[in-house]
N, C-alpha and C positions, 0 to 999 in steps of 0.2 A: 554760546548756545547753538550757533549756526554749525560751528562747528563738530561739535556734539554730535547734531542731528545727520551732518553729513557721514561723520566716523559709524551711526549706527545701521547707516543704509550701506555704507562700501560696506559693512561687514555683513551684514545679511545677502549682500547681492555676491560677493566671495565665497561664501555658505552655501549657497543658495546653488550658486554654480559648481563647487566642488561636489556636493549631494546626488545633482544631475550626470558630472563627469565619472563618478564613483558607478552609480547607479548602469552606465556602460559599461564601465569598465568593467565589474560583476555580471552582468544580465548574459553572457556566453555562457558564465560557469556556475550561475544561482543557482542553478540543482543540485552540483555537487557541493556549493557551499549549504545548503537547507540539509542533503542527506548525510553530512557530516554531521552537524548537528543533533541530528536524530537519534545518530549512529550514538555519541557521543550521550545523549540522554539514556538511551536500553542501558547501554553499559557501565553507564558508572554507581550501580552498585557494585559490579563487579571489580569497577576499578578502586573504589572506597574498601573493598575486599583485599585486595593485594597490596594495596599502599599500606594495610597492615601488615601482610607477611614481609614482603621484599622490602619496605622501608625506604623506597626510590620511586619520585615520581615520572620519571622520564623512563626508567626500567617498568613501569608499572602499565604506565602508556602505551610504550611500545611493543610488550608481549600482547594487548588487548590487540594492537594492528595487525602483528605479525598472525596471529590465529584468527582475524578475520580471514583477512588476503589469503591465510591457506585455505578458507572457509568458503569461500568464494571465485577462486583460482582453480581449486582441481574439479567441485563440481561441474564448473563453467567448461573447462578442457574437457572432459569426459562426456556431459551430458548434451552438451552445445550440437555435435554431430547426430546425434539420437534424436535430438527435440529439430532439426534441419529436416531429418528424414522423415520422422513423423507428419511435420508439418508439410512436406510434401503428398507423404503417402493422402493424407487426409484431404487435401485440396484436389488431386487427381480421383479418388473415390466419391468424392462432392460432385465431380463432373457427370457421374453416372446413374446417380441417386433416382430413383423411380419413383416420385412423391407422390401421382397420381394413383397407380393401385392401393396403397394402403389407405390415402384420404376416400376411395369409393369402397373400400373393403370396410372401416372404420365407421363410415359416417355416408351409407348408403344411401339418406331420404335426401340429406345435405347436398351432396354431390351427387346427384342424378343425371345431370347432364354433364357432359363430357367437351362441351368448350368449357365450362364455368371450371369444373375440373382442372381442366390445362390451365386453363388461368392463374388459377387458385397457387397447381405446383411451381409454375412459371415462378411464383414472386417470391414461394420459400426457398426453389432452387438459385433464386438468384440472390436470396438474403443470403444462404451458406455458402455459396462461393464467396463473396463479398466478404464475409468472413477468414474465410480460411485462406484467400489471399493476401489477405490487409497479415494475418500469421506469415505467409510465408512472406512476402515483403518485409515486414518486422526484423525476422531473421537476418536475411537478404542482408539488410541495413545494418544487423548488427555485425555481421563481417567485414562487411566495407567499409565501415567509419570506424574500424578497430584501434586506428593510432589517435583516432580523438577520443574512443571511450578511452584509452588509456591515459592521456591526459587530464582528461575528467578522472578518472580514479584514485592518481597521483593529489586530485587537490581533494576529493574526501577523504584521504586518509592524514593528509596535511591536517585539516580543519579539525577532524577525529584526533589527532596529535593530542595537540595544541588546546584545544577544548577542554577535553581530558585532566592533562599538565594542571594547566593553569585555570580551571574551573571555578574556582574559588574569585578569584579575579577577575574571570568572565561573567560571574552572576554580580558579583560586587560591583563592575563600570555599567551594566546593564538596570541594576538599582539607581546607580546617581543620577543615569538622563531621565527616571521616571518624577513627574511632579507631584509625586505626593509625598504624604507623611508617613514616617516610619512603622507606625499602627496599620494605616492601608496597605504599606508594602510589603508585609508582613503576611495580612491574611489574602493580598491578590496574587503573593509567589504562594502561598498555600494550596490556594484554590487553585491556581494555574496549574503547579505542580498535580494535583488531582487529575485534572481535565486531562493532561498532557498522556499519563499515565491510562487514564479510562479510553480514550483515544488508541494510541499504539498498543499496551499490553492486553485490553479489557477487546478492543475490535480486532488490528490486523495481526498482534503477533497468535491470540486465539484464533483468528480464521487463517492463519497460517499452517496450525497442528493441525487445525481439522480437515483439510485439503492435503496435508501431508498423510492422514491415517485412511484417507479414504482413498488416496494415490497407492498407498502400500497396498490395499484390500484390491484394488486392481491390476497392482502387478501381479503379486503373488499368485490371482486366479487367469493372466493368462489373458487378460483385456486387451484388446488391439488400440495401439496409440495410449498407451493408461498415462505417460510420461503429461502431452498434450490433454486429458483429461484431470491430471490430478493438480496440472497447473489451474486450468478455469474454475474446477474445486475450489482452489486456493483464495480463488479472484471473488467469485460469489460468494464463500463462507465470510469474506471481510467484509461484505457489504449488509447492514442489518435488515433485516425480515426476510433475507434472503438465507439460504445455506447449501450445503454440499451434498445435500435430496437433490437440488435441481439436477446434477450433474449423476447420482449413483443410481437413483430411481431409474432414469429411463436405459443405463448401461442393465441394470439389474430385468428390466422389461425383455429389451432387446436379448439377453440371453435366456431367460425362459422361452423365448419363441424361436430361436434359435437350437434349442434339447437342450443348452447347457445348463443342468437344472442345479448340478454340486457348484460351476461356477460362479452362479445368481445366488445361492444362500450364501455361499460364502462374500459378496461382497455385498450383502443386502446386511451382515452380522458388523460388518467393518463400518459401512454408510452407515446403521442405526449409531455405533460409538464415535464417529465425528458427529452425525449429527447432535449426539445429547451431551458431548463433551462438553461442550462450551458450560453447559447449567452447574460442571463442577468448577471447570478453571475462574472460569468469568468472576463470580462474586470472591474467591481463593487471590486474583489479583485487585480487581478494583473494590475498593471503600463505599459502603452504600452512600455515603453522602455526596458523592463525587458520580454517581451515577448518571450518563447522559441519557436521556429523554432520545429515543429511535429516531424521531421525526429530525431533530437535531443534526443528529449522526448522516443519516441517511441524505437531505436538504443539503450538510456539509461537503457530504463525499461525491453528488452526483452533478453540485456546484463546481468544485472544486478541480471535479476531472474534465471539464468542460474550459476551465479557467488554465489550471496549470497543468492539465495533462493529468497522466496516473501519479503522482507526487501529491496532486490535487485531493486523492482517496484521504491523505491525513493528513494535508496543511486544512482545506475545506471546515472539515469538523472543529480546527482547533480554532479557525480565525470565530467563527460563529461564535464558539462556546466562548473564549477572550471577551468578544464583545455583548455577549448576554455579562458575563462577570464585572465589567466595569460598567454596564448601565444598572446593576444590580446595584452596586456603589451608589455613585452618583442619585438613583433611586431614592436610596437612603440615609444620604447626606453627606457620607461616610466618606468624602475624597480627600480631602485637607485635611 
């Protein structure tokens, strides 16, 4: 018995430590193990798609990598200098910003007085620098730790492989450490599958087009920095009750006061179709039953970016909505 008892503590306490060791041994490279995964989730319809043409899983796998990596490799080499410069031009233009005229030109009874004035522009000019240097630092950053993002890149497309491949296998071992019964396992990869999907397709890859179509409405007319706006597009159209008004509206302002009056329709016509886009894609990918509750989403992703960074925008929502679906179980009896 003594015995026993000891065999079940050395092995919890060998468990126990390898979990922890593991746990190091990943925590450098957990991002790119998480964005692999991800990776690996958008596309295997796709790749459920070509495993019927080509009839090779490893051929099937590795053209999905190959046409990432070009997907991602030449935008990156082209645009990379362009979004440097911008993000310079825009930080140096911050430096010069006159906030005080328009806040007393704007809001005359408010601003009456001309210390409160200064004051007032003092703390937005020094929000938007604040901003647009933490940009250009970002960048900065990203050239200089260029042989570790490539190492990082190396292990998401490893994980994206491998996922891919052997997916079947991976959802199958991921099944057996769960303790429930095959009924609950069933309807919580259901549900999860839902959430997973309302999450990525239904939030960021929709606030992806529509930052992308409102990015194009500001090239095309000629916008300064449109590159650097059509990303932040990008960034607030994924986040819910937010969208890509915040960012076109005041570009569309700014050029009516400026005479550009063909340039302001034109990308007032572009901003109204990201912004109403979503009402067709949205429900076109997500299942209404799978439909996340805003406050959800929103609580998730503003948690999330606080906890793991911007990764946190779509781990955040999922871990919530996970744990509303197994208390929903448990709830109702439904775990064993």
């Amino acid at each position: 018995m003594e015995d026993e008892f000891f065999k079940k503590i050395m092995t919890s306490i060998i468990l126990i430590s390898l979990i922890v060791l593991t746990f190091f041994i990943l925590k450098p490279i957990w991002y790119s193990v998480v964005i692999g995964l991800i990776l690996a989730y958008v596309f295997s319809p796709v790749y459920t798609w070509l495993i019927k043409k080509i009839k090779s899983k490893n051929l099937s796998a590795a053209f999905i990598c190959a046409f990432l990596i070009l997907l991602i490799l030449i935008p990156f080499w082209f645009l990379t200098p362009i979004v440097i410069n911008q993000s310079i031009k825009l930080y140096l233009a911050s430096q010069q910003i006159d906030f005080m005229t328009p806040l007393k030109t704007t809001f005359p009874d408010f601003f009456a007085t001309d210390q409160f004035s200064a004051e007032v522009a003092n703390i937005l000019q020094a929000f938007v620098k604040k901003i647009t240097n933490y940009l250009v630092d970002s960048f900065a950053n990203l050239i200089l730790n260029f042989p570790t993002l490539l190492l990082q890149f190396f292990v998401v497309f490893f994980i994206l492989f491998f996922v891919l491949r052997d997916k079947d296998e991976f959802i199958g071992y991921v099944k057996g450490l769960l303790p429930f019964s095959k009924e609950v396992e069933v309807k919580l990869f259901d549900y999860s599958r839902g959430i997973t999907s309302a999450v990525i397709y239904g939030q960021v890859i929709v606030g992806i087009i529509q930052g992308l179509i409102a990015g194009i409405g500001f090239f095309i007319f000629g916008v300064s920095n449109s590159l650097i706006l059509a990303l932040v597009a990008m960034l607030v159209s994924i986040l819910p009750l937010l969208g890509p008004y915040l960012v076109w509206v005041p570009v569309v302002i700014y050029l009516l006061i400026a005479g550009n009056t063909v340039s302001a329709i034109g990308v007032l016509v572009f901003g109204l179709i990201a912004s109403t886009i979503d009402n067709i894609l949205r429900p076109a990918i997500v299942s209404r039953r799978t439909k996340l509750h805003s406050s959800i989403v929103l609580t998730g992703m503003i948690g999330g970016l606080f906890v793991f960074g911007i990764l946190g925008i779509i781990l955040g929502p999922l871990i919530l909505s996970y744990l509303l679906v197994i208390l929903e179980f448990y709830k109702n009896k439904n775990i064993k």
